[in-house]
MARBA-3410 file (N, C-alpha, C, O; in Angstrom, 1 decimal):
86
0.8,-1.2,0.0,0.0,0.0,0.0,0.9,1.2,0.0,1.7,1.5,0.9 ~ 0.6,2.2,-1.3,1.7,3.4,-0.7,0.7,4.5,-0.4,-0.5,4.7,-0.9 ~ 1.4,5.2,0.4,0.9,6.7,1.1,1.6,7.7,0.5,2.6,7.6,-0.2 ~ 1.1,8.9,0.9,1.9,10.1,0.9,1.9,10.5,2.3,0.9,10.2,3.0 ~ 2.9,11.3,2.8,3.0,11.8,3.9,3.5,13.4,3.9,4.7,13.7,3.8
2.4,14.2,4.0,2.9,15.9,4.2,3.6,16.1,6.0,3.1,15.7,7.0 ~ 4.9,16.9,5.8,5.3,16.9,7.6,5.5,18.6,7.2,5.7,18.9,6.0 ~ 5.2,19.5,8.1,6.0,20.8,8.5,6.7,20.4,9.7,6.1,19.8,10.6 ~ 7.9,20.8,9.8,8.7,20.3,11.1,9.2,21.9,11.5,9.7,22.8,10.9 ~ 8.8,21.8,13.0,8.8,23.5,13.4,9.6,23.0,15.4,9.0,22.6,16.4
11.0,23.3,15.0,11.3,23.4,16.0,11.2,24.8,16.5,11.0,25.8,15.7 ~ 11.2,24.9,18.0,10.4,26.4,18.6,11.9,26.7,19.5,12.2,26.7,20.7 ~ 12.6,26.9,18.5,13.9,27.4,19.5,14.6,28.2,18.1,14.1,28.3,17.0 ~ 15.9,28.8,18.7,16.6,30.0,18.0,17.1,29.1,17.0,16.9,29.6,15.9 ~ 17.7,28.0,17.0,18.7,27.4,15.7,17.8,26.5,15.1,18.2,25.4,14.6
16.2,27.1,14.9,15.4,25.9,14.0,15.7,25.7,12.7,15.3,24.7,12.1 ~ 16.5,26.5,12.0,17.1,26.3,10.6,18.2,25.6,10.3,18.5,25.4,9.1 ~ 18.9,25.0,11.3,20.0,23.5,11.2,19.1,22.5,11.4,19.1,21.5,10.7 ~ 18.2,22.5,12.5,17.1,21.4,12.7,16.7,20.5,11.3,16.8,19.4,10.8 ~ 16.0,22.3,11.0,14.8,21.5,9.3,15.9,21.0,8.5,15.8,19.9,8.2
17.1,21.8,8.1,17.9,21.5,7.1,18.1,19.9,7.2,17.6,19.2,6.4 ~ 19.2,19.2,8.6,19.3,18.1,9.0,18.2,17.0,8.6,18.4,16.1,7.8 ~ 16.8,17.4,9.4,15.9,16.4,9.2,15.6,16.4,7.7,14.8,15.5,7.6 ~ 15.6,16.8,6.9,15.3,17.0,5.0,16.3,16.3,4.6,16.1,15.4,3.9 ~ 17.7,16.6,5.0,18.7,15.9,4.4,18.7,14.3,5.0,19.5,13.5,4.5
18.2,14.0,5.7,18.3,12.6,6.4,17.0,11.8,5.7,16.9,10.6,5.6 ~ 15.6,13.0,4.9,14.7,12.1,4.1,15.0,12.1,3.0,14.5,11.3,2.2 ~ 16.1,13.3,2.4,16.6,12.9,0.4,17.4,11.2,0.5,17.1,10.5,-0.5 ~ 18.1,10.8,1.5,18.5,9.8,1.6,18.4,8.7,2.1,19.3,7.9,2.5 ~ 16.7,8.5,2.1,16.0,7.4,2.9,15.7,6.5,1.3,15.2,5.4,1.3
16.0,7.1,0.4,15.4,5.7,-1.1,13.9,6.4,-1.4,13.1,6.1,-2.3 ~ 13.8,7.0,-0.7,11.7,7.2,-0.9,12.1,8.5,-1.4,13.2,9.0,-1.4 ~ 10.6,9.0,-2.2,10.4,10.1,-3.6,10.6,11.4,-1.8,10.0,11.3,-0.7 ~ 11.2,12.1,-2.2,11.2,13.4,-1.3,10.7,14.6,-2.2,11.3,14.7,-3.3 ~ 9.5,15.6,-1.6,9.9,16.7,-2.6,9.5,18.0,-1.4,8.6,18.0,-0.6
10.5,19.0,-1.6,10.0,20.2,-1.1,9.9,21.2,-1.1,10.6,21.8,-1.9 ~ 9.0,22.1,-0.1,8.9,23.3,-0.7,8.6,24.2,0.4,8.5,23.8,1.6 ~ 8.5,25.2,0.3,8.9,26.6,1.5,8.1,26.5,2.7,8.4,27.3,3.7 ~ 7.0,25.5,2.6,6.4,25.4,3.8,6.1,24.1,4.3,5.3,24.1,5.2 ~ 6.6,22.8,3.9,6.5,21.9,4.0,7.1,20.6,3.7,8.1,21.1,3.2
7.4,19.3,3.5,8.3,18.1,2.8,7.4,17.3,2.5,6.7,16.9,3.4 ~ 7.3,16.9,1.2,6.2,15.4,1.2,7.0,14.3,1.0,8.2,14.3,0.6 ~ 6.3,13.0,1.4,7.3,11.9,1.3,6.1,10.8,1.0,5.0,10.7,1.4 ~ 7.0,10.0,-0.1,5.9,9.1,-0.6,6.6,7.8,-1.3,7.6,7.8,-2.1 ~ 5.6,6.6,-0.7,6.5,5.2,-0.7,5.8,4.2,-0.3,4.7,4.7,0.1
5.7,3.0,-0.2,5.2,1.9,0.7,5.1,2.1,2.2,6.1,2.4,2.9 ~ 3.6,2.0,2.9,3.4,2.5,4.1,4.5,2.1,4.7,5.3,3.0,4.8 ~ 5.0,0.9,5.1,6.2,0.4,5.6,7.3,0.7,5.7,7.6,0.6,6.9 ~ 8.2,1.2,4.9,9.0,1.8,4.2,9.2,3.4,4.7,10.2,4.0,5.1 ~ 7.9,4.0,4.4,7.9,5.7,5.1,8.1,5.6,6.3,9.0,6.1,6.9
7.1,4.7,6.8,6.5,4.8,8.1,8.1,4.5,8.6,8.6,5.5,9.1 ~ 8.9,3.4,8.5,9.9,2.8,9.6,11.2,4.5,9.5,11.6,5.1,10.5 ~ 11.6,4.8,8.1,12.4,6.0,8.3,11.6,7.0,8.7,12.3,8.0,9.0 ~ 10.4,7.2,9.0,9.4,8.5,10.0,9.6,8.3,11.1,9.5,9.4,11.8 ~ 9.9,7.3,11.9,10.1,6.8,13.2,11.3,7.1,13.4,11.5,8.1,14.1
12.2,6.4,12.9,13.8,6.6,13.0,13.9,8.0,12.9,13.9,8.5,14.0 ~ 13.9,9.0,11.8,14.1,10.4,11.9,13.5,11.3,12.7,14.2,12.3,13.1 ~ 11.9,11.1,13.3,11.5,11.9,13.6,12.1,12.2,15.4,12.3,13.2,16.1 ~ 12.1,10.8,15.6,12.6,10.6,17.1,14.3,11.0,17.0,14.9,11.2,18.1 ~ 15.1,11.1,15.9,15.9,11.7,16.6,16.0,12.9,16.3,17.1,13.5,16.7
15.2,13.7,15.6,15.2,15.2,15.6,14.8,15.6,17.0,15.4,16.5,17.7 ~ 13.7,15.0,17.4,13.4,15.0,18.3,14.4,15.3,19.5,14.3,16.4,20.1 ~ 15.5,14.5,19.8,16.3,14.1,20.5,16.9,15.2,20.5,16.7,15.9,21.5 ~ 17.9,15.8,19.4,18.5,16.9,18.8,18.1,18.1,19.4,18.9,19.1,19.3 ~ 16.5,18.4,20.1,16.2,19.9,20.3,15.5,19.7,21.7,15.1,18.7,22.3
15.5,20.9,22.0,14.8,21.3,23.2,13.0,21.6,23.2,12.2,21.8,24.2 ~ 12.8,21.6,21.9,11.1,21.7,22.2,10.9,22.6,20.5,11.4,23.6,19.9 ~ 10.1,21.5,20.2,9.6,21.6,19.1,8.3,21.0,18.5,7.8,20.2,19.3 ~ 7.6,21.0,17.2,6.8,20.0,16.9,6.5,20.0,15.5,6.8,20.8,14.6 ~ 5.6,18.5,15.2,5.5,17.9,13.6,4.2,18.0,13.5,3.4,17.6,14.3
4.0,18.7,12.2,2.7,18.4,12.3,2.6,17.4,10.8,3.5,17.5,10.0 ~ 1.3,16.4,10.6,1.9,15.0,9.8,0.3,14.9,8.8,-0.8,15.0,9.5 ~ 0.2,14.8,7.7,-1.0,13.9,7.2,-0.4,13.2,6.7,0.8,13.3,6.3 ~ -0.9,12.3,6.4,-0.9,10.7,5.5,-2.4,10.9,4.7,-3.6,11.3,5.0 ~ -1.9,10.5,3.8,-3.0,10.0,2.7,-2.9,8.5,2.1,-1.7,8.1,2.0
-4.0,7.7,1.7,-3.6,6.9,1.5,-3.7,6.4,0.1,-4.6,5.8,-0.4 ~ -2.2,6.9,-0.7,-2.1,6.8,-2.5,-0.9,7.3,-2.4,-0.5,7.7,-1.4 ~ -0.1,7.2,-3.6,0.7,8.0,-3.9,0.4,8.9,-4.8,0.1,8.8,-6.0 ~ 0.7,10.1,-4.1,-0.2,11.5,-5.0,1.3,12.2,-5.4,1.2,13.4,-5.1 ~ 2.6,12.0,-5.8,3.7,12.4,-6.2,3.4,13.0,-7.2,3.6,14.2,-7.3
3.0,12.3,-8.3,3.0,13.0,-9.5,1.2,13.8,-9.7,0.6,13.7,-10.8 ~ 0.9,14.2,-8.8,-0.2,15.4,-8.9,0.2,16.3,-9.5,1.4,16.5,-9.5 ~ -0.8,17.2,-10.5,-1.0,18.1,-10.8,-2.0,18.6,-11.4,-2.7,18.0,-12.2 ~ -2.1,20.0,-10.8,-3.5,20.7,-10.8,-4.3,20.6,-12.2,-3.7,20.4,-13.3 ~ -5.3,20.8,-12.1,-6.3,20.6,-13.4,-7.1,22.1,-14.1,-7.9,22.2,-14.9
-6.4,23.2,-13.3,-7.6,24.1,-13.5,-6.3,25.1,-13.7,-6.5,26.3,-13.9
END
């Protein structure tokens, strides 16, 4: 089954721009479609597959800061190659 998964990752401290940068560069090099853009990262792959590097990364961004947060949808397709109709 593949998903898409939208994250904004908003750490709430002074150096949240090494945070985002780190956690982006740790999903271009997970094998799964990464794409992003000024307010957000999508990631899209076999639930399995996303899901186990979302666990792994997200917990140690986590780890990395003093107080921050993700905010996550999942959908259930791969909507990578969307584009608008109108």
């Amino acid at each position: 089954m593949n998903i898409s998964v939208e994250l904004t990752f908003s750490p709430l401290q002074d150096d949240f721009e090494e945070h985002i940068i780190n956690f982006i560069k740790k999903l271009r090099v997970s094998g799964l479609t990464v794409l992003e853009n000024p307010l957000s990262t999508q990631v899209y792959g076999d639930y399995d597959s996303v899901m186990k590097v979302l666990q792994t990364e997200i917990k140690t961004a986590f780890e990395l800061m003093d107080k921050g947060l993700l905010y996550m949808k999942i959908v259930k397709s791969d909507r990578s190659a969307y584009e608008p109709h109108f």
